[in-house]
DOVEX-78972 format. One record per residue (C-alpha): chain; residue number from 1; x, y, z; residue in three letters. Coordinates in Angstrom, 1 decimal. Example, Ala and Ser with C-alpha at 12.3 -4.5 7.8 and 13.67 -1.06 7.14 Angstrom:
! DOVEX-78972
+-------+------+--------+--------+--------+------+
: chain : resi :   east :  north :     up : resn :
+-------+------+--------+--------+--------+------+
:     A :    1 :   12.3 :   -4.5 :    7.8 :  ALA :
:     A :    2 :   13.7 :   -1.1 :    7.1 :  SER :
+-------+------+--------+--------+--------+------+
! end
This chain:
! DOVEX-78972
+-------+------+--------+--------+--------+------+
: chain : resi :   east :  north :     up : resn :
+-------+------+--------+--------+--------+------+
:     A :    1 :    0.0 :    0.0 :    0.0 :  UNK :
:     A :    2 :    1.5 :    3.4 :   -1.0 :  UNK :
:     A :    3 :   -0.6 :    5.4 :    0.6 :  UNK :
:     A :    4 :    0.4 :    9.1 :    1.3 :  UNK :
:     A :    5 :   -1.1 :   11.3 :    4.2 :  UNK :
:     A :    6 :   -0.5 :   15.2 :    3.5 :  UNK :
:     A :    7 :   -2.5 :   18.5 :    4.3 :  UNK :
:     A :    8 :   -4.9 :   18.2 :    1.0 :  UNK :
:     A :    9 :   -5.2 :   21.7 :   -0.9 :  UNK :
:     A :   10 :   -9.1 :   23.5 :   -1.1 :  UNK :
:     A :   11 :   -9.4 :   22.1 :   -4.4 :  UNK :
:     A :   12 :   -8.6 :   18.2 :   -3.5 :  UNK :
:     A :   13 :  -10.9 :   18.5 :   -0.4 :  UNK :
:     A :   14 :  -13.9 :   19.7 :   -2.6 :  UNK :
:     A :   15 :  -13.1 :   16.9 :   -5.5 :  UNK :
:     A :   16 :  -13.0 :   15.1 :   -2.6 :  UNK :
:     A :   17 :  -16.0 :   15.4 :   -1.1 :  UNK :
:     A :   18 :  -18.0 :   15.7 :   -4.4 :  UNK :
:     A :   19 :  -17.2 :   12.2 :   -4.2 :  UNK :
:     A :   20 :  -17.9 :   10.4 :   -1.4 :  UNK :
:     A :   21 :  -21.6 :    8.7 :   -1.9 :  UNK :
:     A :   22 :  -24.3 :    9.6 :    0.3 :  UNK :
:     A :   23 :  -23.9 :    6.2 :    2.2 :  UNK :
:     A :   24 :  -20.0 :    6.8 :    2.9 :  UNK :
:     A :   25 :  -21.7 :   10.3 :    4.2 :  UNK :
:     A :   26 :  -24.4 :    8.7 :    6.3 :  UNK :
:     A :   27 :  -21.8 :    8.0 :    8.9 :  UNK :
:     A :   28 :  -19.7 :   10.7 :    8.7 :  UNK :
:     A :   29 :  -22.0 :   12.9 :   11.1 :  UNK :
:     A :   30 :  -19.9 :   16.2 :   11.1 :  UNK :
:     A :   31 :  -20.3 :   17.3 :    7.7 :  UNK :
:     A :   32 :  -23.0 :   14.9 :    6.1 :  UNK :
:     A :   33 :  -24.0 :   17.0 :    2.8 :  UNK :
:     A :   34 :  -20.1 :   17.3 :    2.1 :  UNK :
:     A :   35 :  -21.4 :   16.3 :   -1.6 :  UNK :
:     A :   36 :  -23.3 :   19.0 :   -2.5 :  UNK :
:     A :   37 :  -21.5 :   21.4 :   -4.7 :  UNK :
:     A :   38 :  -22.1 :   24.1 :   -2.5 :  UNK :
:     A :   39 :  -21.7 :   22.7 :    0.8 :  UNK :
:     A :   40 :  -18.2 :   21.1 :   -0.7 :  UNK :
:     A :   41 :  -17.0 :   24.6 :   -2.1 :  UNK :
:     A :   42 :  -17.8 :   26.2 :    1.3 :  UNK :
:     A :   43 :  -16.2 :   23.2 :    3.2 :  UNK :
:     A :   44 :  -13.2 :   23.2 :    0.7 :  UNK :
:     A :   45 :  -12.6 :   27.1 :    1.2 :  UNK :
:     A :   46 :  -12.8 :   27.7 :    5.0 :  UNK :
:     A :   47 :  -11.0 :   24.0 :    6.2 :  UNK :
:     A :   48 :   -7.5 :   24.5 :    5.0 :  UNK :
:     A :   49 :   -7.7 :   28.2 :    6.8 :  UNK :
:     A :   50 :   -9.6 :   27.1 :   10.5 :  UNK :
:     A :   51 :   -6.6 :   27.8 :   12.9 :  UNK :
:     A :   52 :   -8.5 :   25.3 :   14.8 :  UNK :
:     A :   53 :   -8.3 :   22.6 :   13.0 :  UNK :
:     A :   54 :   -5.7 :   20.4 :   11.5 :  UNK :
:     A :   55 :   -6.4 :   18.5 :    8.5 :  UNK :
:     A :   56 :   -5.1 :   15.1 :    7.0 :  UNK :
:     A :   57 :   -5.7 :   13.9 :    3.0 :  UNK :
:     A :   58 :   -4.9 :   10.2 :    2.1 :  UNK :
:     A :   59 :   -3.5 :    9.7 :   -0.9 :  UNK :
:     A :   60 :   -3.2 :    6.4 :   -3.3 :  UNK :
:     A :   61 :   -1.8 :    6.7 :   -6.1 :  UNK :
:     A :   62 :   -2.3 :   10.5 :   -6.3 :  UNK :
:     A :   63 :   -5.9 :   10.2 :   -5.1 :  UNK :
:     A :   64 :   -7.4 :   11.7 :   -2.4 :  UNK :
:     A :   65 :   -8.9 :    8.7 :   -1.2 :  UNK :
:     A :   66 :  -10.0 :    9.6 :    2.8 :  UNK :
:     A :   67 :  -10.3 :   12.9 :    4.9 :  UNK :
:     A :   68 :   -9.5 :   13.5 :    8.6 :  UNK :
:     A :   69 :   -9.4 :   16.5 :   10.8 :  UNK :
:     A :   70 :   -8.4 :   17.2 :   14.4 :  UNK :
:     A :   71 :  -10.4 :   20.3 :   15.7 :  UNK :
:     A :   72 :   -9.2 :   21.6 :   18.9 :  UNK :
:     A :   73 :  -11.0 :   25.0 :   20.8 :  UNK :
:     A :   74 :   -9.5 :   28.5 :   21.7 :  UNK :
:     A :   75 :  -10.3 :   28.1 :   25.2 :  UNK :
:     A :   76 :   -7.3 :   27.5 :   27.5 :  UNK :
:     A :   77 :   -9.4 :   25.7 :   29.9 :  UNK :
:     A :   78 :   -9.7 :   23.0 :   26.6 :  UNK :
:     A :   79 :   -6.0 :   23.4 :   25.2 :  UNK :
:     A :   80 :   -5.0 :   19.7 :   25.4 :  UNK :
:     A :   81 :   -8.6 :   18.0 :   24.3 :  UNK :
:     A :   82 :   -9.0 :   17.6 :   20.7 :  UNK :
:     A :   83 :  -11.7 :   15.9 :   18.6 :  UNK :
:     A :   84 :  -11.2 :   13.4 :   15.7 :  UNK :
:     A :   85 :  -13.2 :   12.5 :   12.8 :  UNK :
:     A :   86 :  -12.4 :   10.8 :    9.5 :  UNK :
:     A :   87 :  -14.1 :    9.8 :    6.5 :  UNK :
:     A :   88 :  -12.9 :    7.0 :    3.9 :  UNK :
:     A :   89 :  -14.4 :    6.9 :    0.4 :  UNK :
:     A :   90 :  -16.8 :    4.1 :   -0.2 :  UNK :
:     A :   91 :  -15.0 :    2.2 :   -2.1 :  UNK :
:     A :   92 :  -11.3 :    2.4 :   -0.5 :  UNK :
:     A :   93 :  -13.2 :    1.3 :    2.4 :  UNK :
:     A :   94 :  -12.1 :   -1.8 :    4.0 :  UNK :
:     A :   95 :   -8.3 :   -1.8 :    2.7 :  UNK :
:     A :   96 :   -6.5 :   -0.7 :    5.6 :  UNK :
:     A :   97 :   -6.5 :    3.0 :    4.8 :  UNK :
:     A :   98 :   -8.6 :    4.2 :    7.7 :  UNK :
:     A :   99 :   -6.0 :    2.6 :    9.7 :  UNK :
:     A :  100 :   -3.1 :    4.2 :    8.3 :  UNK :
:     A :  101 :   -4.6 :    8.0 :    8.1 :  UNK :
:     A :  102 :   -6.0 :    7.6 :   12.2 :  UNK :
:     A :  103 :   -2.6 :    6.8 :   13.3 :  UNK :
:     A :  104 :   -1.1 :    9.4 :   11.5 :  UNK :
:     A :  105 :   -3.9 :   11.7 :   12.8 :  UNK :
:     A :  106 :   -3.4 :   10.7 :   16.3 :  UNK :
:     A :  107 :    0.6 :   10.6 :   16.3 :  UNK :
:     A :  108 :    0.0 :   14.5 :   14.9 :  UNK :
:     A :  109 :   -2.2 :   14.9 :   18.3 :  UNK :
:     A :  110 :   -0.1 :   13.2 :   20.5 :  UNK :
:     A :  111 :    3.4 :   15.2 :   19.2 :  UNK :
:     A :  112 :    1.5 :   18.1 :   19.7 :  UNK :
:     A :  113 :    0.9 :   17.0 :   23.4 :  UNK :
:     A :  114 :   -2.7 :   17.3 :   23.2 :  UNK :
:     A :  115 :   -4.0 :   14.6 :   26.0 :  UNK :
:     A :  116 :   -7.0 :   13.5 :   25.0 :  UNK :
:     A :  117 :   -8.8 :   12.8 :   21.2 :  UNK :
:     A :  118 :  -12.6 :   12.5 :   21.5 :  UNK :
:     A :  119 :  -15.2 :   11.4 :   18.9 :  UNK :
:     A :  120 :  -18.4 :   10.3 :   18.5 :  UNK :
:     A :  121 :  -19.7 :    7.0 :   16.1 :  UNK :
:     A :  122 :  -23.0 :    5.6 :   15.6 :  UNK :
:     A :  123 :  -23.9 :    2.8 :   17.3 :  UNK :
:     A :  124 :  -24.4 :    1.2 :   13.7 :  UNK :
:     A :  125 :  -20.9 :    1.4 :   12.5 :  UNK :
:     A :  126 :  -19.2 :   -1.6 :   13.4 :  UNK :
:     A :  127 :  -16.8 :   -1.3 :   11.3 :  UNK :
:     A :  128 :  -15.6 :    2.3 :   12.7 :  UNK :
:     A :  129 :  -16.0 :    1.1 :   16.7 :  UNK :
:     A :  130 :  -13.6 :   -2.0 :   15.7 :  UNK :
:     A :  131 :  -11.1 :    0.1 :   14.3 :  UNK :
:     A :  132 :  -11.3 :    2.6 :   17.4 :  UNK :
:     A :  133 :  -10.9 :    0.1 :   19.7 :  UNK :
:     A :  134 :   -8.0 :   -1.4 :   18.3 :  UNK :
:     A :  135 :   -6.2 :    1.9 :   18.3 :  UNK :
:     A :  136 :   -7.0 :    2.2 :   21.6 :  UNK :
:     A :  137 :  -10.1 :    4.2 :   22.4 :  UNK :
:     A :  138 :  -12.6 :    4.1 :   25.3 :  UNK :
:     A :  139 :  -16.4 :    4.2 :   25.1 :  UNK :
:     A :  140 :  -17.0 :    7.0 :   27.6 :  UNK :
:     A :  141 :  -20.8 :    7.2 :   26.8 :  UNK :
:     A :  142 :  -23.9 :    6.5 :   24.6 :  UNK :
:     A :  143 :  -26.5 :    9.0 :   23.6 :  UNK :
:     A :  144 :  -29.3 :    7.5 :   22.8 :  UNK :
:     A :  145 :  -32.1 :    8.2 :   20.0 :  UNK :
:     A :  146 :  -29.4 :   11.6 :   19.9 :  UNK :
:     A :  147 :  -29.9 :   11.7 :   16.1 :  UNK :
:     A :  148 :  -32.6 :   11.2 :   13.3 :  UNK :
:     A :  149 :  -31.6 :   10.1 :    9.6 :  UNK :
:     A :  150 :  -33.2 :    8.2 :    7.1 :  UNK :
:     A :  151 :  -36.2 :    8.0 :    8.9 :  UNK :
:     A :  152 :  -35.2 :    6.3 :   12.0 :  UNK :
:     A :  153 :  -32.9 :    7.3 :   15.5 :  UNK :
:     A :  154 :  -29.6 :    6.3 :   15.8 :  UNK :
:     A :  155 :  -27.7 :    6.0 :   18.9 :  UNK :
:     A :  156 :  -24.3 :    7.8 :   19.0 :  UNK :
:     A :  157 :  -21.0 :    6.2 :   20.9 :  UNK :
:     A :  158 :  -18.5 :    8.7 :   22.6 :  UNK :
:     A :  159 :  -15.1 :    7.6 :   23.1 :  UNK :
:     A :  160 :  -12.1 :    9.0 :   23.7 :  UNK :
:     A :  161 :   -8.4 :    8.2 :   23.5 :  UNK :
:     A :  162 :   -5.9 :    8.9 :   26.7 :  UNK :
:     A :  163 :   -2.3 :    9.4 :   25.9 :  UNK :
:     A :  164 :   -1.1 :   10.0 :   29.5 :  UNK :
:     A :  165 :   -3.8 :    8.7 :   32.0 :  UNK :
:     A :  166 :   -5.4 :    5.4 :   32.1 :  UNK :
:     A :  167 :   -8.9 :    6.7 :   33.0 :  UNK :
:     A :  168 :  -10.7 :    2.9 :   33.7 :  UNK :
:     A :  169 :   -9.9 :    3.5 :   37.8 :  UNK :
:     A :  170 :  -11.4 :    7.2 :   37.9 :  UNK :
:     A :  171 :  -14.5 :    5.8 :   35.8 :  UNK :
:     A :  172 :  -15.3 :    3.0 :   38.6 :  UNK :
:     A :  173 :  -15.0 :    5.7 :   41.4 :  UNK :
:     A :  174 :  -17.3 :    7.7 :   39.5 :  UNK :
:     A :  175 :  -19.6 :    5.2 :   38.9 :  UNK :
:     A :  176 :  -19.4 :    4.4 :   42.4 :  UNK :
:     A :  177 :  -20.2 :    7.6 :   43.8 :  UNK :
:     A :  178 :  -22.9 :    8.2 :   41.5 :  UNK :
:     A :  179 :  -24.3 :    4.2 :   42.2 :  UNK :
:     A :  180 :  -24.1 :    5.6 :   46.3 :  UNK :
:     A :  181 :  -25.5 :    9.1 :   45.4 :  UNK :
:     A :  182 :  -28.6 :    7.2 :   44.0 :  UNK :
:     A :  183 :  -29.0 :    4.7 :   46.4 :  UNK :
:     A :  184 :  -29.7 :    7.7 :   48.8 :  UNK :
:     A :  185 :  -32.8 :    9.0 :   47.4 :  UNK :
+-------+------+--------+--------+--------+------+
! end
């Protein structure tokens, strides 16, 4: 696999986008018109200048071929908490490529010591909770019926990915005190 991961110019990111098919979109919650012409030319002109935001192409064989983005938020109180998200086109699904361009994402996050990578996946997407969870990320939370597509709810996973603290110990106490907290009602 030759597969390149570089910051993807405004016009790659809209050919892009034009791209993906509305059921490589229907899990990519963050931007999921990215395939309208105009929602793709406004995506492709503001992304590549959001100081906020860092953003990842993958390339095969000169193709952009998936999307990822770190955002991360002005606030100090937030400085070292960034959120992930990444979108593979449909058919370079399934090869290994979403592999390749989260690492790279996350090793970007982690040499820029941010602490913590959040995101949020559908409950459906079995194929993006595997891969998470090999990397190493943490279901902190489920939302349910949080969002409504294609006429029915879907259930949205947050998990998170700790490069310093092992956060399973904190959780239980947590747990715990809320479990006691309850218990005295």
């Amino acid at each position: 696999m030759s597969l390149v991961i570089k910051k993807p110019s405004s016009s790659q990111i809209y050919s892009f986008f034009i791209s993906l098919s509305d059921t490589a979109l229907y899990n990519f919650s963050i931007y999921p018109r990215a395939n309208r012409k105009s929602v793709a030319l406004r995506l492709s002109k503001a992304l590549p200048k959001d100081k906020f935001q860092k953003i990842f192409g993958a390339f095969y064989m000169g193709k952009m071929v998936g999307y990822s983005f770190l955002k991360f938020s002005p606030k100090s109180t937030d400085k070292n908490i960034c959120q992930f998200g990444i979108v593979i086109g449909e058919s370079y699904q399934g090869k290994g490529y979403g592999d390749v361009l989260s690492k790279k994402t996350i090793d970007w996050a982690k040499n820029n010591k941010f602490k913590k990578i959040w995101l949020t996946v559908y409950s459906d997407n079995l194929g993006a909770i595997k891969l998470y969870k090999k990397i190493g990320f943490q279901t902190e939370g489920i939302f349910m019926y949080n969002w409504y597509s294609h006429g029915k709810f879907r259930h949205t996973i947050s998990m998170a990915l700790f490069f310093d603290k092992e956060p399973s110990l904190e959780r239980k106490r947590l747990w715990g005190n809320l479990s006691k907290m309850q218990d005295h009602r």
